[in-house]
C-alpha positions as CSV (number, residue, x, y, z in Angstrom):
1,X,70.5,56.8,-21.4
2,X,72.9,54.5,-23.5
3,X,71.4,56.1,-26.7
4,X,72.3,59.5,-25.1
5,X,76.2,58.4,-23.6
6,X,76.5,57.2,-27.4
7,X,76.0,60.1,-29.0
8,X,78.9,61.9,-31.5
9,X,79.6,64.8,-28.8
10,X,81.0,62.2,-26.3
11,X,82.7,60.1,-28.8
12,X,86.5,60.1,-28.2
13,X,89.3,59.0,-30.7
14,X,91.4,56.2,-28.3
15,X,89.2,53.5,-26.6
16,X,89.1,54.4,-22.9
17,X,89.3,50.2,-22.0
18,X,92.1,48.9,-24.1
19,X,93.7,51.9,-25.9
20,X,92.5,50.8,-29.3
21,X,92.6,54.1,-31.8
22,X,88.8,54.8,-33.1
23,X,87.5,57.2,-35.4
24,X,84.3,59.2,-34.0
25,X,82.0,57.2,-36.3
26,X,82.7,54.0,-34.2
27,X,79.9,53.6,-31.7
28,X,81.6,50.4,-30.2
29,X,85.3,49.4,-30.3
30,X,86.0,47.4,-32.6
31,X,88.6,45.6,-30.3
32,X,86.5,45.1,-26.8
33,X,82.9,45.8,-27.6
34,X,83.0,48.8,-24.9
35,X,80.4,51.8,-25.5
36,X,82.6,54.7,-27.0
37,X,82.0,57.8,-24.8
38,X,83.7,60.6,-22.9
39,X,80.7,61.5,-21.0
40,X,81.3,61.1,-17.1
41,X,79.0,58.2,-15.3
42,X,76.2,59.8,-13.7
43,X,73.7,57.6,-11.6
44,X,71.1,56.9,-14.0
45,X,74.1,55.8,-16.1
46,X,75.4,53.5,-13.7
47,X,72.3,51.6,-13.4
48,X,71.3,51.9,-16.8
49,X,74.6,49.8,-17.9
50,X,73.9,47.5,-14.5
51,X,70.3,46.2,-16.4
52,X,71.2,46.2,-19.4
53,X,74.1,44.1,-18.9
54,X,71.5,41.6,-16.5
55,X,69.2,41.5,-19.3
56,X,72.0,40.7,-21.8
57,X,72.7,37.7,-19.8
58,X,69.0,36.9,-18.9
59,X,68.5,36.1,-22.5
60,X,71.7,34.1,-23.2
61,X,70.9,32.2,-20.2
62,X,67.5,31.5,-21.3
63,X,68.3,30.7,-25.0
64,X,70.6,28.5,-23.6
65,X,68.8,26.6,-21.4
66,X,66.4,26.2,-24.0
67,X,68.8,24.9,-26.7
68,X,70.5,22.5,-23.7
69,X,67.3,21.1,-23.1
70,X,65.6,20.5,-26.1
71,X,68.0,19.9,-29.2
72,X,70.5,17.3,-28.1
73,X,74.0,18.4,-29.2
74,X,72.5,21.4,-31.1
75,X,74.3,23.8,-28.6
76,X,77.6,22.4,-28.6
77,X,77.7,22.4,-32.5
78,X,77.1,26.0,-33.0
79,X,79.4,27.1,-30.1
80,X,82.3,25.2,-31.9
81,X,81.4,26.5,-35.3
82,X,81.8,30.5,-33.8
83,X,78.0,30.9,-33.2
84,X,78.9,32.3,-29.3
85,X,77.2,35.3,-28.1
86,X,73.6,34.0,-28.0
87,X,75.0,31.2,-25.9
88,X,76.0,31.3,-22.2
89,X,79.8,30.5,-21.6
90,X,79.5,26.7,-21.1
91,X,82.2,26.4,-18.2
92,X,80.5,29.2,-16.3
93,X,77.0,27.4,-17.1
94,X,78.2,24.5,-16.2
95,X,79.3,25.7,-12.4
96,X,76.0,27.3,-12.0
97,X,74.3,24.8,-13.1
98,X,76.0,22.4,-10.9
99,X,75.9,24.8,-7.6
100,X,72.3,25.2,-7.9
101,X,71.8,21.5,-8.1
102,X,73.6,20.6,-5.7
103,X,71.8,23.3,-3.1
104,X,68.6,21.6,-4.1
105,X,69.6,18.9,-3.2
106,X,71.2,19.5,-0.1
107,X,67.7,20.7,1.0
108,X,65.8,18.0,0.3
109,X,68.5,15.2,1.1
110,X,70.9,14.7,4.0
111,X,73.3,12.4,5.7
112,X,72.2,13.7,8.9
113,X,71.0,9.7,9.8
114,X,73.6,7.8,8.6
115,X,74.5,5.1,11.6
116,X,77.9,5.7,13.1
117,X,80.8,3.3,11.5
118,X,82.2,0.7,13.0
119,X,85.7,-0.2,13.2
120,X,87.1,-4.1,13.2
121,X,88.1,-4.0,16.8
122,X,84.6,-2.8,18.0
123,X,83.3,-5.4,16.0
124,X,84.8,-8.0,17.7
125,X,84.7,-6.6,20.8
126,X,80.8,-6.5,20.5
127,X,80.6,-10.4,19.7
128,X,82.4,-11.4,22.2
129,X,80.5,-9.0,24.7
130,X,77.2,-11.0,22.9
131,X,78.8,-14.4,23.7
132,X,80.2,-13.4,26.8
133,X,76.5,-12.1,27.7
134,X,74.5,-15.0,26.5
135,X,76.6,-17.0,28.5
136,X,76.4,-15.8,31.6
137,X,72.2,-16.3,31.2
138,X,72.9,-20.1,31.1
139,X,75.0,-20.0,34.8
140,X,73.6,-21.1,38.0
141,X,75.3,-18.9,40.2
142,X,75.8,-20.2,43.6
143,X,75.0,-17.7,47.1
144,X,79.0,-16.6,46.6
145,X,78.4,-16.6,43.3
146,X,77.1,-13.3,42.2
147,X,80.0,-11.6,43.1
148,X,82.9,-14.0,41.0
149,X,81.0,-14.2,37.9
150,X,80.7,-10.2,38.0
151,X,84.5,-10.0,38.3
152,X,84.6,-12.2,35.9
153,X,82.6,-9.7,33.3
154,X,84.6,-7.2,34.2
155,X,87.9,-8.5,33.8
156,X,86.7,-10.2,30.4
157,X,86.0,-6.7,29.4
158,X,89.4,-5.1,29.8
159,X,90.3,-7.8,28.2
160,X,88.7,-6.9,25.3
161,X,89.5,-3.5,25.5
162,X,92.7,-3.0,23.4
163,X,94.9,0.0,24.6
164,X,97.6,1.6,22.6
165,X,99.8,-0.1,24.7
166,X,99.8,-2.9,23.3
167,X,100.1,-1.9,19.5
168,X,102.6,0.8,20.5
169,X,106.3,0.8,18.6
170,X,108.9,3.0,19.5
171,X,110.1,5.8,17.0
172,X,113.1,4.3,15.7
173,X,111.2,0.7,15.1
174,X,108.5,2.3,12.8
175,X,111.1,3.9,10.4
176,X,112.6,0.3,9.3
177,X,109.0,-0.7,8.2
178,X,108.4,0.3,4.6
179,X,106.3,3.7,4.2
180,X,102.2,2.0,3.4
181,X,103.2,-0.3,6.6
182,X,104.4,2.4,9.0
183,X,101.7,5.0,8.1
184,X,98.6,2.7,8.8
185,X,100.7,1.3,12.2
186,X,101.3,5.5,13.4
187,X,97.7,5.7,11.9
188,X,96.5,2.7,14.4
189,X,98.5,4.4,17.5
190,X,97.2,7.5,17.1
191,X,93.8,6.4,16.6
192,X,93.8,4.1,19.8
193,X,95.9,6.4,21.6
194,X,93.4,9.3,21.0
195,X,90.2,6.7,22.1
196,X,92.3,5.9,25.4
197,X,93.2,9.3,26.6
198,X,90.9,11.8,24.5
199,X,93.6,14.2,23.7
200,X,93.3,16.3,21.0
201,X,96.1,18.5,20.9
202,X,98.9,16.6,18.3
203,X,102.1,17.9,20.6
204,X,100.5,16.6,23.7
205,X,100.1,13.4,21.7
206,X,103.6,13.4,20.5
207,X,105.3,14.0,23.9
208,X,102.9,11.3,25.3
209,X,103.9,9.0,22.8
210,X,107.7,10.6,22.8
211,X,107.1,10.4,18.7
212,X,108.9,13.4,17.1
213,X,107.2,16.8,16.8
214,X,106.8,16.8,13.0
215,X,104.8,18.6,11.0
216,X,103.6,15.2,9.2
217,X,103.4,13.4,12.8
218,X,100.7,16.2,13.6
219,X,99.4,16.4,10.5
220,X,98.5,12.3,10.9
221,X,97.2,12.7,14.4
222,X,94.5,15.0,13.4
223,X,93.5,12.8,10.7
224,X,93.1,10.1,13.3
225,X,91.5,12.5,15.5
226,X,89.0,13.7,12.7
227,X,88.6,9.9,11.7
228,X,87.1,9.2,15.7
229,X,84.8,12.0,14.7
230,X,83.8,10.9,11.2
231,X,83.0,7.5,12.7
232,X,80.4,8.2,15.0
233,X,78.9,11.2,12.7
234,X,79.6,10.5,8.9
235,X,77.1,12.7,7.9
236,X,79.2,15.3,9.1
237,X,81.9,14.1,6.5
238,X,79.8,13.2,3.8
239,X,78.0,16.9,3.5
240,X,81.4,18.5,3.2
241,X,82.1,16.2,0.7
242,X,79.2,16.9,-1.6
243,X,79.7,20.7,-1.5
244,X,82.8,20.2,-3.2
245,X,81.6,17.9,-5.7
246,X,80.6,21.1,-8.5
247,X,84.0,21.8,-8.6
248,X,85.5,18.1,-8.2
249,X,83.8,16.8,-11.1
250,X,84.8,20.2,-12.9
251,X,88.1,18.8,-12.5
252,X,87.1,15.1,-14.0
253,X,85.4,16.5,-16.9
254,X,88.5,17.3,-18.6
255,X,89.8,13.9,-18.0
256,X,86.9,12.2,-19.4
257,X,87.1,14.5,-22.7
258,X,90.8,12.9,-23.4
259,X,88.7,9.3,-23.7
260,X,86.1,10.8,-26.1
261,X,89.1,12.3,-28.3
262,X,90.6,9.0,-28.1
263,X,87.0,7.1,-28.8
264,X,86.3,9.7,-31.9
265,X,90.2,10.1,-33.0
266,X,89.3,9.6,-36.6
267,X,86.3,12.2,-36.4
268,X,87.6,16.1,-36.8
269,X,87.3,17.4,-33.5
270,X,89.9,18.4,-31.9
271,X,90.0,17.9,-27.5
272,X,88.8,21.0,-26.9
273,X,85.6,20.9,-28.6
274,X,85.3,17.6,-27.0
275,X,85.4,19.0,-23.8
276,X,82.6,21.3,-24.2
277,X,80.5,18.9,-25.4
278,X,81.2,17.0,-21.9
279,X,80.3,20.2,-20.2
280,X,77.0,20.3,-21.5
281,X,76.2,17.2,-21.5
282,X,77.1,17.0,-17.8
283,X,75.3,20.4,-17.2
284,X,71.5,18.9,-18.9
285,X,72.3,16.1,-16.0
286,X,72.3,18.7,-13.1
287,X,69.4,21.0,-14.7
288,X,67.6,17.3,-15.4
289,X,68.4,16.1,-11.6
290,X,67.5,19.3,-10.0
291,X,63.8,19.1,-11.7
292,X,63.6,15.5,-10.2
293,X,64.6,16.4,-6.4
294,X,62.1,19.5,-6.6
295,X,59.0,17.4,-7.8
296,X,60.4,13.9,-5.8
297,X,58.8,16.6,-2.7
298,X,55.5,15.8,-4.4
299,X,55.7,12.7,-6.3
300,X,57.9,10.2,-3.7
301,X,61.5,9.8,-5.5
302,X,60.0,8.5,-9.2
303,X,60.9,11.9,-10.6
304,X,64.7,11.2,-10.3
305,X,64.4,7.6,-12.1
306,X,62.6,9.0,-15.1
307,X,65.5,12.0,-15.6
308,X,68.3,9.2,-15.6
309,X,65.9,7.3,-18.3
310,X,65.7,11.2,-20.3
311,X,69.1,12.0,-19.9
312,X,70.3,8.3,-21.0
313,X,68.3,9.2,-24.6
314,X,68.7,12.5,-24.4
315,X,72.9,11.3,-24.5
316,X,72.5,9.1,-27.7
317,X,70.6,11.9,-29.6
318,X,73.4,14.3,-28.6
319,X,76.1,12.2,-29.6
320,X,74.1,11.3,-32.5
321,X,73.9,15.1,-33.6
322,X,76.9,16.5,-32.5
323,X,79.4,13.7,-34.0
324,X,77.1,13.1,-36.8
325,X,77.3,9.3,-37.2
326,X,74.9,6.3,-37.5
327,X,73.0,4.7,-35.2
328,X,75.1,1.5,-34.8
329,X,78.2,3.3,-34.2
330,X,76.4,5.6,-31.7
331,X,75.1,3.2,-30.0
332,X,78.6,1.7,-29.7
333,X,80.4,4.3,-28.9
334,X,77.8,4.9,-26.1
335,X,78.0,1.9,-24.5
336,X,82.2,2.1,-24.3
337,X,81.6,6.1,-23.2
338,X,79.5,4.9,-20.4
339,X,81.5,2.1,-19.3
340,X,84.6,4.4,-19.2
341,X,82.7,7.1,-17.5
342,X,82.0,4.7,-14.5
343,X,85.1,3.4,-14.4
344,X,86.7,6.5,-14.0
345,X,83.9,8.1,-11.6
346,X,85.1,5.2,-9.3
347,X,88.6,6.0,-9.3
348,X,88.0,9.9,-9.2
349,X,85.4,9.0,-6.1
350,X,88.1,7.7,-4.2
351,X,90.7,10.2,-4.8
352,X,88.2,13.1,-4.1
353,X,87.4,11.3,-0.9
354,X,90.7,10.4,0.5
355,X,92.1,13.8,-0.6
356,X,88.4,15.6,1.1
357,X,89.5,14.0,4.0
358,X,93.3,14.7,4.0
359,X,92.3,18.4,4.3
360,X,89.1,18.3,6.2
């Protein structure tokens, strides 16, 4: 049918996409690639252009992956010197490539069992309940005696029970503490304050507390509110948290590119082609990782230790190709990437989470 839409009857003069004057021997415009033709979209048309458009990028997606997997750096050379249209875009690769790993392995991992966190005060609270316990299995208790030394564990617990009482500070004290100091003391009032009473509504809270009805006072007790939560479920946290990831480390990517410019300043690559060797790199990972946690089903969690030792040569050969230098200096220049990559994964790990959970 696109032989038939394409032929010299339907041909018009103007491109009907972006206006660009053809003559009727142009099949394609010359200035957005679209089909040149009058003829009105009939059914078979539509779905016609629908396949052949899949199929188009069926077979970019497979040339790509094949190129990805198996020439190191091959890919990323010939996408910076124009060779484009066989190739997959890499960012949008890279997102698919990242979502689909990161659904894998969602299914076959979770944080479902992690153990509930403990805080400091519970901590302490449970050692002195221990102590407290182990001594009273050392009294004799006399006939009266029962009933003191049962008072006695009771009134040792309240003790250790702190209540927001006693770490409370009115309003006007908390604003002449500097900003870090009165955000973790609101943070340790709310938190307490929400254990004690169980309230979850943040103007409650505030009128209880008679702490202003702000939107950053609310904002705060939710987090503290959320934090009760996250402690005795983390999972719950921690799977929101890797759904983002794809598009967290989309983010760092670009980062890490500025420290491979800098690393290969004298070499004549500008940052951009940089980055989308990053991108591919990082996208081999996430096709490499995704094969492990589909055969780790069958083979008991080897699978993902032998694609870190794949990807950590498949890395050298790609820098190797696609900066075109000697081994020694590869090798170098690997070592310093891979120390900077860490470095920076830690920082960016705890930005991503504190920022996850400022708007969980």
């Amino acid at each position: 049918m696109a032989a038939n839409r394409s032929d010299l009857k339907y041909r018009g003069t103007t491109c009907l996409n972006c206006k660009f004057p053809l003559d009727k021997s142009d099949r394609y415009c010359p200035s957005c690639g679209q089909l040149n033709s009058t003829k009105k979209l009939k059914f078979d048309d539509f779905f016609s252009e629908f396949f052949s458009g899949l199929l188009a990028y069926d077979s970019r997606f497979q040339r790509t992956l094949r190129v990805l997997l198996f020439s190191p750096g091959k890919i990323s050379k010939d996408y910076i010197n124009g060779k484009r249209m066989c190739y997959a875009n890499p960012f949008r690769f890279y997102l698919s490539a990242s979502i689909i790993f990161f659904l894998i392995w969602s299914l076959t991992n979770s944080f479902d069992n992690l153990q509930p966190i403990t805080d400091a005060d519970e901590v302490a609270q449970k050692i002195e309940q221990d102590s407290l316990n182990a001594n009273m299995h050392k009294l004799v208790p006399t006939p009266m005696g029962d009933v003191s030394l049962d008072t006695n564990i009771q009134n040792q617990k309240q003790r250790n029970l702190k209540s927001y009482k006693e770490v409370y500070i009115p309003s006007g004290k908390l604003d002449s503490l500097s900003y870090l100091e009165a955000i973790n003391k609101k943070f340790d009032i709310f938190s307490k304050f929400h254990k004690e009473t169980t309230i979850r509504k943040a103007e409650i809270a505030m009128d209880s507390l008679a702490y202003p009805q702000s939107n950053y006072n609310h904002w705060l007790y939710k987090k503290a509110v959320d934090w009760s939560t996250i402690k005795k479920n983390p999972g719950l946290f921690f799977n929101y948290f890797v759904n983002k990831l794809p598009f967290i480390i989309f983010f760092y990517l670009p980062v890490f590119a500025l420290f491979i410019w800098l690393l290969y300043l004298r070499r004549p690559f500008n940052y951009i082609e940089h980055l989308i060797f990053a991108f591919h790199v990082q996208t081999t990972f996430f096709i490499l990782c995704a094969l492990a946690s589909i055969l780790d089903i069958f083979l008991e969690n080897w699978a993902f230790n032998v694609a870190i030792i794949v990807f950590i040569f498949y890395l050298y050969k790609a820098m190797r190709n696609f900066y075109g230098q000697g081994r020694v200096k590869t090798v170098v220049k690997f070592i310093l990437l891979n120390f900077i990559f860490f470095i920076l994964a830690g920082i960016a790990t705890i930005i991503s989470i504190l920022a996850s959970f400022a708007i969980y």
